[in-house]
N, C-alpha and C positions, 0 to 999 in steps of 0.2 A: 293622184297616185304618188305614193312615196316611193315607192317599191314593187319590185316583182321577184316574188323565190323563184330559185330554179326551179322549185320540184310544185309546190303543188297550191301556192296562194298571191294575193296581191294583197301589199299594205297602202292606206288611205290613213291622209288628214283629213281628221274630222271633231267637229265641234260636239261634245257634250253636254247636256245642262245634270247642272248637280240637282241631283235629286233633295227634296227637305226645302230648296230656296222658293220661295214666293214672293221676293221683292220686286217692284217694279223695274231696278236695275239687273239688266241683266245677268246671270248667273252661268258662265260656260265654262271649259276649262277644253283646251284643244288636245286628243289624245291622239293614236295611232289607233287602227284598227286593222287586222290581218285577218283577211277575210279566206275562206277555204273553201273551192267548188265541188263538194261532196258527188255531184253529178257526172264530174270527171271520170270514166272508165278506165281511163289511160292510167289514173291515180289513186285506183281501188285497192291496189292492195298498203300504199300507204297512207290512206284513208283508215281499215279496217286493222292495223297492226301500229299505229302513230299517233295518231291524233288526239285521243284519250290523253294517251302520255304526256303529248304535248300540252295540252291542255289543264289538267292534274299539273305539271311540275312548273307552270308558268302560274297557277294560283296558288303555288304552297309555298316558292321561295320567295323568304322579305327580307330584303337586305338593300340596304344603302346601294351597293355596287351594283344591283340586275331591277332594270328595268321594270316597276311595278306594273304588274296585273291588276287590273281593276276589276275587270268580270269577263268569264269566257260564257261562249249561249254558242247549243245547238241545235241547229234545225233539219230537218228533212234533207233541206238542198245546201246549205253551205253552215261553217262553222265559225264562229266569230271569236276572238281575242284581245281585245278593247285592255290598251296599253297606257303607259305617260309617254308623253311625245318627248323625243329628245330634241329639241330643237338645235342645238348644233350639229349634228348629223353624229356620223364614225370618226372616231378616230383615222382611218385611213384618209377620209374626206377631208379633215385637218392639216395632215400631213403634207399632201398636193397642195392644200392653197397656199403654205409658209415654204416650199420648196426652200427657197433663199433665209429662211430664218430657222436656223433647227431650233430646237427646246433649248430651254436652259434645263440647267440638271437638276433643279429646284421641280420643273414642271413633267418631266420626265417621271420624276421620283415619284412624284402624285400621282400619275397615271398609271405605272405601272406597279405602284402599291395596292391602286382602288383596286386593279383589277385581279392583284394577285390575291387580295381579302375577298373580292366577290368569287373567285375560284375556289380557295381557303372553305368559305361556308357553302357551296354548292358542294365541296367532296365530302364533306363533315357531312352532312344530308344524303350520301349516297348517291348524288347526282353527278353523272360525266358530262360534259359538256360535246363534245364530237364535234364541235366546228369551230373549231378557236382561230379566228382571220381576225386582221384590223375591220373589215367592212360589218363583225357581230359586237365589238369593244364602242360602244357610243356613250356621245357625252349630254349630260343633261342641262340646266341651262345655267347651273352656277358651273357649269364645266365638270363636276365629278364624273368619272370613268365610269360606267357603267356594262356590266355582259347583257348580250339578249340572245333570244333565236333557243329555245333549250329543245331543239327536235330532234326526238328519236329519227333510225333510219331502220330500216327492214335490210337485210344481211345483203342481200342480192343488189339492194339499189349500191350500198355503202361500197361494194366490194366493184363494182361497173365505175362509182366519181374514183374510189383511190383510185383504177387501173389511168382513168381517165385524166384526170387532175392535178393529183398529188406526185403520183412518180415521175410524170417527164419535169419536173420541177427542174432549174438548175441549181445548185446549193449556192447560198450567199453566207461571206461571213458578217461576223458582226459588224468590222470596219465599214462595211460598205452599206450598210445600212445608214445613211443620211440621218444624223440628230437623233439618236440611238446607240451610239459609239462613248465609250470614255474621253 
């Protein structure tokens, strides 16, 4: 397991074989896969109002900066979203392990260019993002920034995580943000 969403899937490493290959060497490519337990009750109504979407806008956006979709499949019992694995995880993941080394503003700049061109062509497309954290900003394995996670939210869940989440936040400014500062 890579992962587990709050609301309603688990993401897995998992190996692929590319389709087309018949050589005796093996032929894999190790992807993500976010799996979704349609059987969830608890999870029906964002099952029934999301997952479409989710689905749809994670096979329509191509773009250097979001995390390529390779095929979504659904079934009776769960729904599948078969990803590129970002092997260096999130940007937040990043973050923690260099504590003691912030960016230089050379790498900084990159990061936060990738990600403001992957924002850039998901709003040109009509698409909002809705969860914009370091732990959806991941890096692929030459290091480019990447968005993932494009899930819609049903009104009632979104408006329970802001009450939840978002406002008892305490404000931070920019200074204090570690390796992010001028």
């Amino acid at each position: 397991t890579v992962g587990i969403d709050v609301f309603v899937c688990r993401v897995y490493k998992a190996k692929m074989k590319k389709s087309g290959e018949h050589n005796e060497e093996d032929k894999t490519a190790v992807v993500a896969i976010k799996v979704f337990d349609l059987t969830d009750q608890t999870q029906a109504v964002w099952v029934q109002n999301c997952l479409k979407t989710e689905m749809f806008i994670s096979k329509y956006l191509k773009h250097p900066n979001i995390v390529p979709t390779i095929e979504v499949v659904k079934t009776h019992t769960h729904g599948y979203i078969v990803m590129a694995l970002a092997p260096n995880g999130s940007i937040k993941l990043d973050m923690l392990c260099r504590l003691k080394r912030p960016y230089t503003n050379e790498e900084a700049l990159k990061y936060f260019t990738g990600l403001v061109t992957g924002l850039h062509y998901i709003h040109s497309h009509n698409v909002a993002h809705r969860d914009l954290k370091l732990d959806n900003f991941l890096l692929s394995a030459n290091w480019v920034p990447m968005l993932a996670d494009f899930r819609p939210m049903p009104a009632q869940i979104w408006r329970q995580k802001l009450a939840t989440e978002v406002l008892p936040l305490v404000p931070v400014t920019a200074t204090q943000v570690r390796g992010w500062a001028p």
